[in-house]
N, C-alpha and C positions, 0 to 999 in steps of 0.2 A: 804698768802693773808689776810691782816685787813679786817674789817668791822665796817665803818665809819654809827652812825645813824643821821642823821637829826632828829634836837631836836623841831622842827616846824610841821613836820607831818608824821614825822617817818620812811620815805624810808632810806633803807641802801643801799650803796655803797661799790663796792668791789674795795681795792686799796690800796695802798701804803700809800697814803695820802684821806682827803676826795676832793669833786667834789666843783667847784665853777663854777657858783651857784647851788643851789639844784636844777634838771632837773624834779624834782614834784612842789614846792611849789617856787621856785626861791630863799630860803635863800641864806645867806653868808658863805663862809665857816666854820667861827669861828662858826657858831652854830652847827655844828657836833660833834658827841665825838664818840670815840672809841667806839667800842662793843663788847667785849669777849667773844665768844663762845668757851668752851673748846670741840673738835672735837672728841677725840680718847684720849680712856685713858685704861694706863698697868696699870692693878693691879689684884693680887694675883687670884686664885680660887676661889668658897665659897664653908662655910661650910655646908648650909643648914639655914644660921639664918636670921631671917626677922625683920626688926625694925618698931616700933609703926610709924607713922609719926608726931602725936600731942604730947605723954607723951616719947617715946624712950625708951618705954619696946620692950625686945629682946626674941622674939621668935625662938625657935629651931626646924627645921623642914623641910620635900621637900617644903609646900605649909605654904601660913601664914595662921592663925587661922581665924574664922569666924567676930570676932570682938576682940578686945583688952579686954584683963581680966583686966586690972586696970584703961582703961577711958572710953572704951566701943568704941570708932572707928570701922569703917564696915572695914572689911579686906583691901577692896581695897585700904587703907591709908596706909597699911606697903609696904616697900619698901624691895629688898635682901640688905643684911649687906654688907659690901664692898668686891667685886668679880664680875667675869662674872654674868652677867645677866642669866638667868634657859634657856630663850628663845636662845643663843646667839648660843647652840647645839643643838637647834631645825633644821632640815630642811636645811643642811649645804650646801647643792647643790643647791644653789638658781641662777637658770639659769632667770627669767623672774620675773622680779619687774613690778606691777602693780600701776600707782599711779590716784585714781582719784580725781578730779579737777584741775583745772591748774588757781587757785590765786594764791599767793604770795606762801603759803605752800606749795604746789603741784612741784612750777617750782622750789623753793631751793630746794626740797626734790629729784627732779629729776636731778638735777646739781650736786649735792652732791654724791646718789646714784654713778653719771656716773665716777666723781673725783678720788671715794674709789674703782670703779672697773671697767676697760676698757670694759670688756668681756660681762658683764652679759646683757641681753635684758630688755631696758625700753618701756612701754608704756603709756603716759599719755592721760587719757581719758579728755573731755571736754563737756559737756552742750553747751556751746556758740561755734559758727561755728568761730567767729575771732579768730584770736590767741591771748594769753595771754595779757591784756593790766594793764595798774595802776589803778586800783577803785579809788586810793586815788586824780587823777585827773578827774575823773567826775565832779564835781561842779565847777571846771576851765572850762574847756570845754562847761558845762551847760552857763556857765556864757560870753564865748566867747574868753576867755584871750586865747586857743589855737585852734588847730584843731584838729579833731578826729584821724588823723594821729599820731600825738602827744604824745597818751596817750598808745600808742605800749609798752608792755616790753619786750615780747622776740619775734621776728619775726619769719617767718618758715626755714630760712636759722641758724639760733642758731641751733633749733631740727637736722637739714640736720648735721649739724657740729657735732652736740653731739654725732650722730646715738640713735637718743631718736624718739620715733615713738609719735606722734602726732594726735591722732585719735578723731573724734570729733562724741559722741556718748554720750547715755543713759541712764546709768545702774537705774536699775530697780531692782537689787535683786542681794546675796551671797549664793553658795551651798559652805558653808565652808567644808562640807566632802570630797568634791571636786576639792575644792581650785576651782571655777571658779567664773567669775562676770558672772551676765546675762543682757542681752541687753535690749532695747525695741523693736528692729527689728528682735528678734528671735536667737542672736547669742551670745554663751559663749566663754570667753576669761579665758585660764586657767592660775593659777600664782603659783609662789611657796611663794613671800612675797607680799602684799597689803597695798599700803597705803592711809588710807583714810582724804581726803583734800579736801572734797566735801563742807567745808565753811559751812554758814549759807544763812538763806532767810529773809526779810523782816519781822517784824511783825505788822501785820495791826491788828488794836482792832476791834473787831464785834459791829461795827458804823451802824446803818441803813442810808441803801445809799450809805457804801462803797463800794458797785458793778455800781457805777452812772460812766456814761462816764467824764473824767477831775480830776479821782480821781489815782493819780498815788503816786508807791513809785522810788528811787532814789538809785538803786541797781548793774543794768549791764548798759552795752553801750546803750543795746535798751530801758532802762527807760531813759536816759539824752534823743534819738533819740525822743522817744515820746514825750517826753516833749514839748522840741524845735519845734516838729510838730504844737502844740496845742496851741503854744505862740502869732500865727495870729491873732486870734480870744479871744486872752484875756485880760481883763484889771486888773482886781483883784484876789491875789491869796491868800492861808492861806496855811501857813507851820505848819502843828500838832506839836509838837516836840520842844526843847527849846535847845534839848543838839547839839552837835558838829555839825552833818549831818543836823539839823534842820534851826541852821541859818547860816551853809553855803550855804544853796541850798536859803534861805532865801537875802542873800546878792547876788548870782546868778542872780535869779530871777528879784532883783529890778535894777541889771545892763542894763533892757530891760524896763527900763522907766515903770515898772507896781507898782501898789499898794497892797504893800506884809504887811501881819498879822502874826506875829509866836504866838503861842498858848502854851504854858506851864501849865503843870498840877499842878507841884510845884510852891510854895512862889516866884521864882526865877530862874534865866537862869542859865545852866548850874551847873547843882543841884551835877553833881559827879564831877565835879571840882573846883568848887566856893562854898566858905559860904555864905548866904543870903545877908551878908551885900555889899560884892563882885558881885553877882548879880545882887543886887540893882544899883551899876553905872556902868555896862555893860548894863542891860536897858536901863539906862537916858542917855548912849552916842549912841546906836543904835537909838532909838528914836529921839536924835536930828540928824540923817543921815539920819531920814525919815521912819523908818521902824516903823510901829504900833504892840505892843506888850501888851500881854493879859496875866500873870501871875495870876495861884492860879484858875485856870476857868477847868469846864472839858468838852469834848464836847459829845453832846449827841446829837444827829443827822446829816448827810449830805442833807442836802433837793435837792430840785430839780424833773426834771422829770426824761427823760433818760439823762441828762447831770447835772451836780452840777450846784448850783448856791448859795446856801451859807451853813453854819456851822451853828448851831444852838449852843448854849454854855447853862451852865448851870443855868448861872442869869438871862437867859431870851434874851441875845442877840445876834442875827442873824449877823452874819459878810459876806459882800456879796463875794461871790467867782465863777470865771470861771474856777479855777483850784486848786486844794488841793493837797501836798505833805503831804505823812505821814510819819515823820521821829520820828518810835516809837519804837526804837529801832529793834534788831536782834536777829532770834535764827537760835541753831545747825540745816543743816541737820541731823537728825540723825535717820531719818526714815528706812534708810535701815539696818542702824547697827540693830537696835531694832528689825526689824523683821526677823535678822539675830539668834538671842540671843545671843549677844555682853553686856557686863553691859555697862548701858547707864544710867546716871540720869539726868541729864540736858542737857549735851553732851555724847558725848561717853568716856568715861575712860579709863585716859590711866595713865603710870606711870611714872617714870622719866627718863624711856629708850623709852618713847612714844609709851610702847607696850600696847596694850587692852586685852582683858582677853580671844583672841586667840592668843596666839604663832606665825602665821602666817601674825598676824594683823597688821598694828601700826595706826598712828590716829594723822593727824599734823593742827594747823590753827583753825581757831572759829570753829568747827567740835566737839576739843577735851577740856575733862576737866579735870584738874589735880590740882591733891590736893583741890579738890572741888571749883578749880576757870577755871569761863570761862575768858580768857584774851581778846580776841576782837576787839587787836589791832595788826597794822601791823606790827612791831619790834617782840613782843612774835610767830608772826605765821613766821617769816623768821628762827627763834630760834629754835624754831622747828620741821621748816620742814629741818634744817638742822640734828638738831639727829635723824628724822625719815628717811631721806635719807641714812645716815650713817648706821645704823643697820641695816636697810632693805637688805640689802646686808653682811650682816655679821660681822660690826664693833663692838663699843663698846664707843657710845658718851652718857653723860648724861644731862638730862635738869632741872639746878637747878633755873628754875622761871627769872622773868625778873623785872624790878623796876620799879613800879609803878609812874613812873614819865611823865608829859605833860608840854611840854610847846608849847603854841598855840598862835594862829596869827589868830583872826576873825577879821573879815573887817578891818582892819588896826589896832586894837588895840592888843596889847601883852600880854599874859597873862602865867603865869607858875605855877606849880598845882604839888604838890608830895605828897606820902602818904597819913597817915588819915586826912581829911579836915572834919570833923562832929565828935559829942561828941560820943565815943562810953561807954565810964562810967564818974561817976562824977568825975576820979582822970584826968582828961582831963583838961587842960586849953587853953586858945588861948589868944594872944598878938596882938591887933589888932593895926593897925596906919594906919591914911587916912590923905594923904596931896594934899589937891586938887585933881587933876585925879591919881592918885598915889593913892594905898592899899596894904597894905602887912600886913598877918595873919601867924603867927608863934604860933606853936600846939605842947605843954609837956607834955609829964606823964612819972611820974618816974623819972625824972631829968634830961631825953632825946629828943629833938626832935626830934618827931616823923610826924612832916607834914608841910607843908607849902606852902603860896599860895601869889604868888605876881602879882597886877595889874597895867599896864601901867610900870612903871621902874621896868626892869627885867634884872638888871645888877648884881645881886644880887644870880640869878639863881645858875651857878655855884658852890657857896660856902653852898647853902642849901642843895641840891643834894648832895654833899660829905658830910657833916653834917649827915642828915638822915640816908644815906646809912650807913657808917662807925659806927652809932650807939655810936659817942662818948657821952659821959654827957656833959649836958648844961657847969659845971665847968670848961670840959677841952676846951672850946671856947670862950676865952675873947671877941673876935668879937659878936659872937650872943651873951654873955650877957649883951654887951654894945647895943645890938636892940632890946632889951629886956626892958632896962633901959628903953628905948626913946618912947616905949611904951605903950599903957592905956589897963593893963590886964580889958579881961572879959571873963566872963565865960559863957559858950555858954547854 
């Protein structure tokens, strides 16, 4: 079975060929590509050696050392040298797999799980009493284009099919001695493997007034429900936030005839996928479609009594609101890991068999961070929760990262975004070209591209994407350095 991604908003598809049209976002089929996950892999025993992750100094040893003697990395960077994983003879009787959360990571993790082994007993725990639905179609749904039926992805007759138990509950705590979860209602569930797919939660800034009635974020089903409740009674709304979730809910909103303000802290929209100058006319086209936007401002109060009623910014002006989304980004659950004593620094940690620093553990979806990146997108959490499905039961899959690639469709304009888009040293350059609604930003160092970002004509997509990834030099691509030519280098 392939795995086809949508390169507009990232659902994967399992099949032969990919879906037409995309049943999230509606693209074409041609915008799908392939997605390689290698599932299970033979190779040798180890000996005991552990490699750096940053420098690939090799250490010998059961455990790897505390930090790297030659760059100084914290242990958790080194990886076992190529062999069984140490954990893969941990605990070989694994009769009951635990996986909690049921997004995107949790249901591949539990699909997968059930594929590698007929027998063993899953239970997937849940927060939310519906069953598993697309987050990535909330802001559809907010906006009317379906119905809440809709945005279903696995119904309770899949779990019936799978014999995958489907329990909708509230963990509250791990006795790892134990191996049990604990509930909120008083009742421990014991396991022999765990996987944790408990996602991440909204993050709202400490705004005075972020506790005002109209001040919502844009997270499960019942935040789009609330919303939609709250929409009788409103005329003006302000969406915090500039990036992806900000002015989708942003173009949502204004599909209900209201007067929406998006609010950006940075110079510019979409600050982790666009340069400044990119930005700058993704602004001036949302703005001629009506939406008012506030780049570079920060906000510093929600006024109001017990209901908002506007924003307060930081140059002194008051934008009127009956309703505020705050789309400020995400972080890990990782509350229970932590009070577990799991190594947890931003997320929980885990490695490139998606185990955490219990044997028992694994850790799949915005939850986990590896190699000190949190990914936070839906393609890396279906990634995996497939290698965390797989071992969880006794395999042997590896997860080597995912390509930092977007290509995105807000309000009807196109845009595609890979790699490094911002200077990170002076050997940086960028090659910018604007022709009319058209931008395209082409990013070298070292005689390679290394990023690139195209606005409005994105027919181009394709051959950057191979470009970057494959890492060839600028020389061996008479194409890019003929787009190179046609170009006005600047240096950012």
């Amino acid at each position: 079975m392939k795995a086809w991604k949508c390169e507009i908003c990232g659902y994967i598809h399992n099949g032969e060929g990919p879906p037409s049209p995309c049943p999230v976002c509606g693209a074409d089929q041609g915008l799908f590509s392939l997605m390689e996950i290698q599932r299970e892999i033979a190779i040798p025993a180890t000996s005991g050696a552990w490699q750096c992750g940053i420098c690939d100094y090799l250490h010998q040893g059961p455990e790897p050392p505390a930090s790297c003697p030659v760059c100084g990395s914290p242990g958790n960077l080194f990886r076992p040298q190529a062999g069984k994983h140490p954990n893969s003879t941990y605990n070989t009787d694994i009769r009951h797999v635990i996986i909690l959360g049921a997004g995107i990571a949790g249901i591949t993790a539990a699909g997968e799980a059930r594929r590698s082994s007929p027998d063993v007993k899953i239970t997937v725990l849940s927060r939310e009493p519906a069953p598993p639905y697309f987050r990535l179609n909330l802001t559809r749904f907010l906006a009317g284009d379906i119905k809440e039926s809709e945005i279903c992805m696995r119904p309770q007759q899949w779990f019936d099919e799978q014999h995958i138990d489907f329990l909708v509950a509230d963990a509250t705590g791990l006795d790892r001695e134990k191996r049990q979860v604990c509930l909120r209602d008083g009742r421990t569930l014991a396991y022999d493997r765990l996987v944790l797919a408990n996602g991440a939660h909204p993050f709202i800034p400490p705004l005075p007034g972020a506790t005002r009635e109209g001040v919502h974020v844009l997270r499960t089903r019942e935040d789009a429900n609330a919303i939609l409740a709250r929409l009788v009674s409103v005329k003006n709304v302000v969406c915090i936030g500039g990036g992806l979730l900000g002015l989708e809910s942003a173009g949502a909103l204004a599909r209900h005839g209201l007067n929406v303000t998006v609010v950006e802290g940075f110079s510019w929209l979409l600050p982790r996928q666009l340069p400044p100058r990119a930005g700058l006319l993704l602004q001036q086209r949302l703005e001629s479609q009506g939406l008012i936007v506030r780049c570079g401002v920060q906000v510093m109060e929600l006024t109001g009594d017990e209901s908002v009623h506007g924003v307060l910014l930081n140059n002194g002006e008051e934008l009127p609101a009956d309703l505020v989304v705050i789309a400020a980004g995400v972080r890990p659950n990782s509350h229970i890991a932590r009070q577990s004593g799991l190594k947890v620094h931003n997320g929980v940690i885990v490695d490139d068999w998606m185990y955490t620093s219990d044997p028992a553990i694994l850790a799949a979806g915005d939850v986990a961070e590896h190699l000190g990146k949190l990914y936070g997108i839906w393609p890396a959490s279906y990634a995996q929760g497939i290698i965390a499905g797989v071992n969880a039961v006794g395999g042997q899959a590896e997860f080597n990262g995912v390509a930092p690639s977007n290509r995105i469709k807000v309000l009807d304009i196109d845009l595609f975004s890979i790699g490094q888009i911002q200077q990170e040293d002076a050997s940086t350059m960028c090659y910018e070209d604007v022709h009319g609604d058209n931008y395209r930003a082409l990013f070298c160092r070292d005689g390679q591209l290394v990023g690139a970002v195209l606005y409005g004509d994105t027919n181009l997509a394709g051959l950057l994407k191979e470009i970057v990834e494959s890492r060839r030099q600028v020389s061996e691509c008479p194409e890019l350095g003929q787009l190179i030519d046609k170009s006005n280098m600047l240096k950012l």
